[in-house]
C-alpha positions, 0 to 999 in steps of 0.5 A: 500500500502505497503513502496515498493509499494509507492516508485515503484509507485512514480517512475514510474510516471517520467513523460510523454510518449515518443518514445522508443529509445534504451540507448546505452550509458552504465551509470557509475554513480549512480542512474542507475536503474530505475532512474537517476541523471538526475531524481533527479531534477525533483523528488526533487521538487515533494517531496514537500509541496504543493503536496498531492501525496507528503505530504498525500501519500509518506511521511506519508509512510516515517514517519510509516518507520521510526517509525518501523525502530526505534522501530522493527530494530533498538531500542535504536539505536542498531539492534535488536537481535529479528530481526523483519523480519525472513528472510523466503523465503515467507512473513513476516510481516516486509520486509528488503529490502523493508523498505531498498529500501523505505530509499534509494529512499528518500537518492535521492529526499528527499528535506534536504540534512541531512535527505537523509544522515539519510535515506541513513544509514538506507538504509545501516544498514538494507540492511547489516543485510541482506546481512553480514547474507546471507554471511554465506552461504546457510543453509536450514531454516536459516534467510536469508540464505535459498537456496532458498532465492533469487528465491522462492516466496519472491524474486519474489515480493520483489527481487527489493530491494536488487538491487536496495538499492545498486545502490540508496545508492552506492555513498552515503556519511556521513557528513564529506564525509565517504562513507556510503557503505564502501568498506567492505560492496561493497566486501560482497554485491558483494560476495552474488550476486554472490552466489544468480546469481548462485540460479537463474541460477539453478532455470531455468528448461527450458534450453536445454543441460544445467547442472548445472556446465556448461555455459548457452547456450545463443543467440542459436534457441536450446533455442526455443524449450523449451521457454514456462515456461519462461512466468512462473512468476518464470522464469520472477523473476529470470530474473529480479534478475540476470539482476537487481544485474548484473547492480548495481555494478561498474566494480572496484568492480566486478572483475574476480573471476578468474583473468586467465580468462575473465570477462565476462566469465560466473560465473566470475563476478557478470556482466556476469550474464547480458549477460547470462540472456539476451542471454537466457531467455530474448531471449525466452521471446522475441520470445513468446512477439514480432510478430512471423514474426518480431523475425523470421526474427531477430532470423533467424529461420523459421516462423513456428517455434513452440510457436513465438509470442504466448504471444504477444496478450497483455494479460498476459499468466498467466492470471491477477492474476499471470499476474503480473509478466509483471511487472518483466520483465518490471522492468528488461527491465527499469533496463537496459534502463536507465543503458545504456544497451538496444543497440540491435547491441551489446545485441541483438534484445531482449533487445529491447522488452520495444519498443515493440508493445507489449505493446500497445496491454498490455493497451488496454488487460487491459482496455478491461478486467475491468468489465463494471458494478460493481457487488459482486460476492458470493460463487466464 
């Protein structure tokens, strides 16, 4: 298990089950996604010696980080002019943003209030060799700034961290009270969220009447004629990135790319790109999870109209293997609950899909294609 997988599996053990309840209170402090400040209590106490999730899982993680941090990122205390990760849009072998993400989480529930400042910085430098690279703008090959760097394969399983770094470490401060992310670096992160939005913008192929320049149709049944490739796991990972770097910057650092024109505008600030991933492709993820008959009649369409509901059986469209990407959208869905932003009488009925019963159906599909006998399979 790998420090991001570690991390995203401390996080979603929050506690127990409850009544889905949309969040219609946005949340202006940090953490906001995935956890919040009223988390961190609670986490806290579980980063403990006399827990063995703790003290035999997380924490030797942590250690090894820390380990290749010093040794691979940054030996001697400088950045390593070799850097480990080559900024491919696949896999390497040392992921920044993953190594970022695992030093933000432990900045919030590490137990010594000096070490969460170390790990914070860590979570900075890295997360900023990224991103000042990036800011370069595209450049086909080049280390992190290949146009396809924020939608290919890499983003899909790892786009998290990027996110989700900023957030956990936003308000972070040194030991005279100096923020750790600096103003700067607010600026520069905003300037490349913007630029990777844009990516995943274009990525889409399943939009009707759109081209590239012009704004997104979104909230439109035009949408559903065309709905199917958004169970694809691409057009769920480009989901996730726009609604997850859409929701982790404050509005003072996100102003009007043109200040003539409104906000949320699209294009105009990092979070417009929330309204237009949820008024179209969470919109059509929507129709294809939720029971034909529910969306019909919250969209306002016929019951016949063609594909609703035809992913809402509970198994992955993509089978198991590439059936993962549920967790991209689930991701995305937990992202906007605890920021505030899962009201269905502002954003629509769509945002409301983490209390679906589709979900119901997900765990008992799950349990019902594990194998009842074990066996090893040869020449498969």
């Amino acid at each position: 298990m790998n420090p991001k997988q570690l991390a995203v599996t401390l996080m979603l053990l929050l506690g127990t089950a409850t009544q889905y309840t949309a969040n219609a209170t946005p949340v202006t402090s940090h953490p906001r996604l995935w956890i919040t400040q009223t988390d961190l209590p609670r986490l806290t106490t579980w980063a403990a010696s006399n827990n063995p999730m703790y003290t035999q899982g997380l924490l030797p993680a942590v250690q090894a980080a820390i380990q290749v941090y010093n040794n691979q990122f940054f030996p001697g205390g400088q950045a390593n002019p070799n850097w480990p990760d080559s900024g491919v849009i696949t896999w390497p072998q040392y992921v920044t943003e993953s190594y970022a993400e695992l030093f933000a989480f432990m900045s919030r529930i590490d137990p010594d209030s000096n070490t969460r400042i170390q790990h914070a910085q860590r979570a900075r430098n890295l997360l900023m060799h990224a991103i000042n690279e990036a800011a370069k703008g595209h450049l086909s090959g080049a280390s992190f700034r290949d146009p396809q760097f924020a939608t290919s394969d890499r983003s899909r399983i790892y786009g998290e961290g990027f996110p989700l770094t900023v957030d956990w470490i936003y308000d972070a401060v040194d030991g005279v009270g100096n923020p750790i992310l600096t103003a700067q670096d607010k600026a520069t992160i905003r300037q490349v969220f913007l630029m990777w939005a844009d990516d995943n913008t274009f990525a889409f192929p399943n939009y009707v009447s759109w081209q590239p320049g012009k704004p997104v149709p979104v909230n439109t049944s035009s949408l559903l004629t065309t709905m199917r490739y958004s169970m694809n796991n691409y057009s769920a990972g480009h989901m996730r990135q726009l609604i997850m770097m859409s929701l982790s910057m404050d509005d003072t650092d996100d102003p009007p790319v043109n200040p003539a024109l409104p906000a949320m505008q699209q294009g105009n600030s990092l979070h417009s790109y929330f309204a237009q991933a949820t008024g179209s492709a969470l919109y059509q993820e929507y129709a294809m999870f939720e029971d034909a008959a529910v969306v019909a009649s919250q969209y306002g369409v016929p019951t016949t109209t063609k594909d609703l509901g035809l992913a809402s059986g509970g198994l992955p469209a993509e089978g198991i293997f590439y059936g993962e990407c549920l967790s991209f959208v689930h991701g995305a869905l937990l992202a906007m609950h605890t920021a505030g932003v899962d009201d269905p009488t502002v954003w629509g009925p769509q945002v409301s899909l983490i209390g679906s019963p589709y979900w119901d159906k997900f765990a008992n599909g799950l349990l019902s294609s594990i194998t009842p006998n074990p066996q090893t399979l040869v020449n498969w």
